[in-house]
C-alpha positions in Angstrom: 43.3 -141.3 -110.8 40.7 -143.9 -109.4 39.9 -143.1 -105.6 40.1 -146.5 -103.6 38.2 -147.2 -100.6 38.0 -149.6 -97.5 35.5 -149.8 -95.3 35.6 -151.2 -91.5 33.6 -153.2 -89.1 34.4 -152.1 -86.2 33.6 -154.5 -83.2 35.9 -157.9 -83.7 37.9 -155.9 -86.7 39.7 -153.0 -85.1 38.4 -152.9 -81.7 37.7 -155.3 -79.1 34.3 -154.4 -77.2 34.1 -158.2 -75.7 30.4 -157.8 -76.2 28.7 -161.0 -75.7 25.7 -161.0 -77.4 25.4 -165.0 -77.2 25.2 -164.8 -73.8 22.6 -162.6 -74.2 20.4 -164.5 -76.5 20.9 -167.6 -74.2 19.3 -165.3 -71.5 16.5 -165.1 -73.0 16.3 -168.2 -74.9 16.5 -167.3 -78.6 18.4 -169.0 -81.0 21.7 -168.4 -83.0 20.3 -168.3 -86.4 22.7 -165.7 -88.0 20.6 -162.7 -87.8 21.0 -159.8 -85.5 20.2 -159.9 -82.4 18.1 -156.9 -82.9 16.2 -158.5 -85.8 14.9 -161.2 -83.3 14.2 -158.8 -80.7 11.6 -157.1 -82.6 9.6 -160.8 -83.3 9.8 -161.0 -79.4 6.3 -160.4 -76.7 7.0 -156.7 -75.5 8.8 -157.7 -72.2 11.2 -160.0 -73.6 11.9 -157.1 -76.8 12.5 -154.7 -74.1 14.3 -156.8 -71.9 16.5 -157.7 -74.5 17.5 -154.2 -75.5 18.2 -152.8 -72.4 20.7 -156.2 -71.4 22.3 -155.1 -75.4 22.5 -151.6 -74.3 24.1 -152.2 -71.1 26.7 -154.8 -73.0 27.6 -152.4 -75.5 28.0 -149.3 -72.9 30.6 -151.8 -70.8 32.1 -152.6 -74.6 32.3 -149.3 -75.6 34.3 -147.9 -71.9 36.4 -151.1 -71.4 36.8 -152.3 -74.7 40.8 -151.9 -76.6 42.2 -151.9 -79.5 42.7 -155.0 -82.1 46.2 -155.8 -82.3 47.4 -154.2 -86.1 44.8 -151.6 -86.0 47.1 -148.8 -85.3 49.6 -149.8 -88.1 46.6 -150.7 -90.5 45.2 -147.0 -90.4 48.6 -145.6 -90.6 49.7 -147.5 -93.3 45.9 -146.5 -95.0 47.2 -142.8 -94.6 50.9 -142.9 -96.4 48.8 -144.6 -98.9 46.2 -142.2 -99.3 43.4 -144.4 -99.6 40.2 -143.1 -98.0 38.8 -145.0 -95.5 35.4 -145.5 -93.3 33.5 -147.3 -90.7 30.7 -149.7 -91.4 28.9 -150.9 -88.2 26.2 -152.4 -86.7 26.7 -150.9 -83.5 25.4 -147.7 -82.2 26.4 -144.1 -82.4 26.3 -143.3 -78.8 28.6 -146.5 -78.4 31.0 -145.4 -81.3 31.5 -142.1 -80.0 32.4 -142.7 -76.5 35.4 -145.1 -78.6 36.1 -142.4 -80.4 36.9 -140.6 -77.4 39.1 -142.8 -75.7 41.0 -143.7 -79.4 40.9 -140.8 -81.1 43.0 -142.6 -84.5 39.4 -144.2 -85.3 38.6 -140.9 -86.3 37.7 -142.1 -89.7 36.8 -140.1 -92.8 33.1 -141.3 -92.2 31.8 -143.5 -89.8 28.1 -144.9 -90.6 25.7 -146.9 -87.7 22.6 -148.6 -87.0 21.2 -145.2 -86.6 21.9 -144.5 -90.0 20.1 -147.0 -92.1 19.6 -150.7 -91.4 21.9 -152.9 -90.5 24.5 -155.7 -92.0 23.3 -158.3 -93.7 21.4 -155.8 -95.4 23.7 -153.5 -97.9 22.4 -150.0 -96.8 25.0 -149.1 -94.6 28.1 -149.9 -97.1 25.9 -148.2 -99.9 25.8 -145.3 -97.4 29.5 -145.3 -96.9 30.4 -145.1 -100.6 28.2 -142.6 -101.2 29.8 -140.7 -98.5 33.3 -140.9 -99.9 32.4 -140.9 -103.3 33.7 -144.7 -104.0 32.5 -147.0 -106.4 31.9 -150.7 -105.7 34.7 -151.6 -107.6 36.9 -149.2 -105.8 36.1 -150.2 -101.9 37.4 -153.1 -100.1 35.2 -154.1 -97.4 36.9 -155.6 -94.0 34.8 -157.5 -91.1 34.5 -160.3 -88.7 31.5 -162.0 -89.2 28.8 -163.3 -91.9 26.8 -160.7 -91.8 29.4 -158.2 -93.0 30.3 -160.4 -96.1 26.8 -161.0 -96.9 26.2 -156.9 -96.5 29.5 -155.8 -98.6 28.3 -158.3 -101.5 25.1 -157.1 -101.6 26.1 -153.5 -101.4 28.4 -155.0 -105.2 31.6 -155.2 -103.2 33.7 -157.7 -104.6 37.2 -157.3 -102.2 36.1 -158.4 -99.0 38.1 -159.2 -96.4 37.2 -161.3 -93.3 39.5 -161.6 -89.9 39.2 -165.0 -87.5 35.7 -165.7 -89.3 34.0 -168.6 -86.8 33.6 -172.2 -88.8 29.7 -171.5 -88.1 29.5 -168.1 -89.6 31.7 -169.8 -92.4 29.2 -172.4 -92.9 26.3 -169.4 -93.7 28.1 -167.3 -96.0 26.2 -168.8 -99.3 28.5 -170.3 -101.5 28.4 -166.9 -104.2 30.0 -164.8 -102.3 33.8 -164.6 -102.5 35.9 -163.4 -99.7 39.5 -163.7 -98.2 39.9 -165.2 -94.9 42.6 -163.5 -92.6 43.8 -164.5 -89.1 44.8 -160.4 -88.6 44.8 -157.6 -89.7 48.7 -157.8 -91.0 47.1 -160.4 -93.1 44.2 -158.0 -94.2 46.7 -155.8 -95.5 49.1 -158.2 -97.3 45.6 -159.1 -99.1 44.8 -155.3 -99.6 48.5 -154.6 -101.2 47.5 -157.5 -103.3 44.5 -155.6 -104.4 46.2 -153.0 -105.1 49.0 -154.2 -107.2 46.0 -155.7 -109.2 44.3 -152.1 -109.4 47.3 -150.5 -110.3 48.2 -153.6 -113.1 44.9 -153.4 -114.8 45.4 -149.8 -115.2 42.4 -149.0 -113.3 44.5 -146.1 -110.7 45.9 -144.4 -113.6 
């Protein structure tokens, strides 16, 4: 029997962290271009670099304490579970931040759970390349389930063809190149009508037998 896999964002997708990392780039006057803030940290003069980390780090400390839930999340892992499809985390985030949410939600628990301290980040497809690896999923078999661009961008790259994006902004819409094929969802019930879809279609095809 095929294994089937879905991987998770994790800030914006199944937990609110309120981070505002726009707020921070207009603090110190770089652009939105679609990269990671992180990516246009390292282009910066030394004091604005460091500057800028240490205003992320402090953001994604208060994210990581105050931060709740997404509305569905609970019933989406749950429902993962009965199922018994294996599931993971895929974020761009840090590992000191992920485990104090751990912590605090223990149900995020996830079979594996991959960060920026693992390999580099979303858009680039290290992370969900790690991930599969990690559960033993195939491209073919994992579903991939975000919030932003850079997490469609990453899952196609990484040969993931089911990817689902939740409350996706009309600009990080408009940067998505026009190849890659993704649902859009306005929550996570609606991520998981689209993942029964999937696998009514795996299960047609034969391809869980």
């Amino acid at each position: 029997m095929t294994q089937l896999c879905v991987l998770f964002d994790m800030d914006g997708t199944l937990y609110d962290s309120e981070i505002g990392i726009q707020a921070i780039r207009n603090q110190l006057g770089l652009p939105q271009e679609g990269r990671p803030i992180l990516d246009q940290l390292r282009e910066q003069l030394p004091e604005i670099r460091d500057r800028g980390i240490e205003l992320l780090h402090a953001a994604e400390a208060k994210g990581a304490a105050n931060g709740s839930l997404i509305s569905g999340t609970r019933e989406m892992l749950a429902w993962l579970r009965e199922m018994n499809i294996r599931f993971g985390l895929v974020t761009n985030n840090s590992r000191r931040s992920v485990d104090v949410i751990l912590e605090a939600h223990p149900l995020l628990r996830l079979e594996v759970i991959v960060t920026r301290d693992d390999a580099p980040m979303k858009p680039e497809p290290d992370l969900f390349l790690l991930a599969m690896n990690k559960l033993a999923c195939k491209a073919s078999e994992t579903a991939a389930v975000g919030d932003a661009h850079l997490d469609g961008i990453a899952a196609h790259s990484a040969g993931i063809r089911e990817i689902h994006l939740v409350s996706l902004p009309e600009w990080m819409a408009n940067v998505i190149p026009s190849d890659i094929v993704y649902k859009p969802a306005n929550s996570l019930a609606d991520v998981r009508s689209g993942l029964e879809a999937w696998l009514l279609r795996e299960d047609a095809s034969g391809s869980r037998a």
